[in-house]
N, C-alpha and C positions, 0 to 999 in steps of 0.2 A: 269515796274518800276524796275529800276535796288535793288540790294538785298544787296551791299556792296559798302562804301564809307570809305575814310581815313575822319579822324576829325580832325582838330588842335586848340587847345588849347594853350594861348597865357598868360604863367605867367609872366607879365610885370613890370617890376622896374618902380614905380611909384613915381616921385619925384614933388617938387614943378612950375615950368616952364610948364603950361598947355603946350604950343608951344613945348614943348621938349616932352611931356608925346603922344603929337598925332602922332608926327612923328614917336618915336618909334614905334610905336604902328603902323601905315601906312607899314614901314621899315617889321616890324616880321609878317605884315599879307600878306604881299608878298613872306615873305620865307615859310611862312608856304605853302602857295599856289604852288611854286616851289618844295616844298616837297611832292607833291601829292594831297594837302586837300580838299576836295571841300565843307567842309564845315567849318568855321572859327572863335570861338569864343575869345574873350578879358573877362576881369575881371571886378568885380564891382569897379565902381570909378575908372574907366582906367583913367581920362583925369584931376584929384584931388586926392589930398591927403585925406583920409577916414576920417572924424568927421564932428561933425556939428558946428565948427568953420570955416570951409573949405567952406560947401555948398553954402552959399549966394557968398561967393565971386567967385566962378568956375563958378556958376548954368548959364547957358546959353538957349535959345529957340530953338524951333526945329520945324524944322533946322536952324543950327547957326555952329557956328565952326567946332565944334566936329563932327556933326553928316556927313557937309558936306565933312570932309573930309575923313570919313569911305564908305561914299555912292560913292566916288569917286574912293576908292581903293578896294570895292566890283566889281566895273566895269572894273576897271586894272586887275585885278587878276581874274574875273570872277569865284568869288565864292560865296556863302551864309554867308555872316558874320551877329552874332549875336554879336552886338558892346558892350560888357560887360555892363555897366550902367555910366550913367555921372549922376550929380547935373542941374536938371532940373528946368526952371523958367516958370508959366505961369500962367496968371489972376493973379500976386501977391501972390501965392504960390510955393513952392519948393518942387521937388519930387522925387525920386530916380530911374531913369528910363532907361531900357534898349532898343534901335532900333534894328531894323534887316531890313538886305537888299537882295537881291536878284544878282544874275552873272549882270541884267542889272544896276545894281547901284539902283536900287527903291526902297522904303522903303515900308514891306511888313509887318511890328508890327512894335509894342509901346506897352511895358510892364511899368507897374507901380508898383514899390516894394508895393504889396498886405500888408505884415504884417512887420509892420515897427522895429526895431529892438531895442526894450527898455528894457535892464535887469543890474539886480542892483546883483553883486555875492559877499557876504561881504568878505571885505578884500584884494577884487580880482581887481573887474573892474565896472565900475557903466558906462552905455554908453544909453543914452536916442536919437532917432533917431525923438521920435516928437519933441522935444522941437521947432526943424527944418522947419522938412519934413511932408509932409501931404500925404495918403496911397494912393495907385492906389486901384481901384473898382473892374476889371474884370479880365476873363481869359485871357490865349494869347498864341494861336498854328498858326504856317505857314506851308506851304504845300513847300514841295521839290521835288523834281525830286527822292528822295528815300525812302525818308517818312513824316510823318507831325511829328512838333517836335512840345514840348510846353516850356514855359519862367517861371522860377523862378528868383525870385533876395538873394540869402545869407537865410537870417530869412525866407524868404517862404519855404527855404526846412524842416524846423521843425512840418508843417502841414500836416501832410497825406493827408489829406481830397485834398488836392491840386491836387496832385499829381493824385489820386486817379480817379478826373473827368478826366486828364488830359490820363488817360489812357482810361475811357471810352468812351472818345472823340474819340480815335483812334491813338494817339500818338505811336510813337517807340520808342523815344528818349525826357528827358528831357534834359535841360539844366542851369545850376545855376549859372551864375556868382556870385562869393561870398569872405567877406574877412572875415571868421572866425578869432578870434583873439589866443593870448598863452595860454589862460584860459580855452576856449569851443572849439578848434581847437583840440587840444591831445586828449581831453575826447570824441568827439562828431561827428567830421568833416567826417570820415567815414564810423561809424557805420550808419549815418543817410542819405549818399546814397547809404548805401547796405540796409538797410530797404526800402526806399523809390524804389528802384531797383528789390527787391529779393518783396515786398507785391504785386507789381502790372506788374510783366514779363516785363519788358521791359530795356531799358537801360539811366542810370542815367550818365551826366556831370557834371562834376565842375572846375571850374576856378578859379583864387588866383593871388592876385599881387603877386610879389615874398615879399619875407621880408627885410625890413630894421628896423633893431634893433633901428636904432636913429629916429624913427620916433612916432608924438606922436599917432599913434594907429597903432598898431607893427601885422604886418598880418601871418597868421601860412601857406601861402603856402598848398602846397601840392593837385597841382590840380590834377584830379585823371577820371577816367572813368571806370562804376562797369557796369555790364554785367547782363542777367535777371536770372541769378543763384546767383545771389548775389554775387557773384567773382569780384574783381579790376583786370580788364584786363588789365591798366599800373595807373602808378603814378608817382608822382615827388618828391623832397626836396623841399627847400625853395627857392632856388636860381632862378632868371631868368631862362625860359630856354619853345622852344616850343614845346610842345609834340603830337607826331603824333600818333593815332590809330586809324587803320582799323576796320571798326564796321563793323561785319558781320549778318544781321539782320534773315538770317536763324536759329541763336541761338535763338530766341523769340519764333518763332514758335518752335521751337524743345522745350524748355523749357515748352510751353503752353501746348502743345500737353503733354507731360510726367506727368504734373503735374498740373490737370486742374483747375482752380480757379476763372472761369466765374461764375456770377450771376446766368444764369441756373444751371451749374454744383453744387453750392449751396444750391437751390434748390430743385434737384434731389436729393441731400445725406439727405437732412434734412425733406424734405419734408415741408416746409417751407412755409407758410400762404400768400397772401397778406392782407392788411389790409385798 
């Protein structure tokens, strides 16, 4: 299993025109892929504007638009795309749900935004994501040719606990598509995947529409990719723009090995009961 891959990260100007929002998005994950990437992720709510006035009228089945035309340029491009999240419809419910596909176009997950995104900050922003949406149940890791990754969507990165199995599981790499807003974006958007990167050795993504000021839930950007030392090994602004970085995953092991924080190795220091 190879030990280093380039990632591309896809901060997408996300406007009203679903039809305009896929294509773009088709268009940057073929450049990303021309730039090296072999593995490919978009933003939450690539294919819709972010609120829950938005979701019913986007939300589509799967596969349906969206998904088929991701699965189609995972196969052009012959890469691993993890399709940011669209507004999902199914049984009469809406969900906020990320796919992932494989170099052959197949779809290899279906992530369900676990913890849905409800907080009320006085004076700031009140944004309720059930009033909408209803939670996805499970985990969600896929196996790659350089390692197994696992799925967050935005508000799951605020859980350790997630993350946490997702390391136990065997994971190298998470990945978040997410549109933090101007509120919890400056305060939180970083600190929380270098915590979630530096607690459990391995290496944290994040993905971000870019910003548009005139829109009514205004995204703080700044997709970003932290390292298992808890270091931002690159980042962005707010602007459009695709960002490529080489993960080199012999940092993990170097970082594990220096600094041991296995269950055993806890254990062993504390002497530590079961019960």
């Amino acid at each position: 299993m190879a030990t280093s891959f380039r990632l591309g990260l896809i901060q997408l100007a996300v406007g009203a025109s679903k039809a305009d929002n896929i294509s773009r998005a088709v268009r940057s994950i073929k450049e990303a892929a021309s730039g090296g990437a072999k593995i490919v992720a978009l933003p939450e709510c690539f294919n819709s504007p972010y609120g829950t006035s938005y979701f019913p009228e986007y939300a589509e089945k799967i596969p349906g638009e969206s998904t088929n035309a991701l699965a189609a340029a995972a196969k052009e491009s012959k890469v691993f795309l993890v399709g940011g999240s669209i507004p999902e419809e199914d049984g009469g419910k809406f969900y906020n749900t990320c796919t992932v596909f494989n170099p052959a176009g197949e779809m290899v997950a279906k992530h369900r935004k676990i913890h849905l995104f409800d907080i009320d900050v006085p004076g700031k922003i009140r944004f309720q994501e059930s009033e909408i949406l209803s939670p996805g149940n499970s985990f969600t890791t896929f196996e790659t040719s350089f390692c197994k990754i696992g799925i967050g969507i935005c508000y799951d990165i605020r859980f350790a606990e997630l993350a946490q199995i997702y390391a136990k599981m065997g994971c190298k790499l998470i990945i978040y598509p997410g549109a933090f807003n101007m509120t919890t974006g400056p305060a939180h958007w970083e600190i929380l995947q270098r915590a979630r990167a530096l607690d459990n050795q391995l290496f944290v993504a994040t993905v971000s529409p870019a910003r548009d000021e005139k829109a009514t839930y205004v995204a703080w950007g700044h997709s970003t990719v932290v390292d298992p030392w808890g270091s931002v090994v690159e980042t962005t602004e707010h602007e459009e723009k695709i960002l490529l970085v080489d993960i080199d995953l012999n940092k993990m092991e170097e970082v594990r090995t220096s600094i041991p924080l296995t269950v055993q190795r806890r254990k062993d220091m504390y002497d530590v009961k079961e019960v």
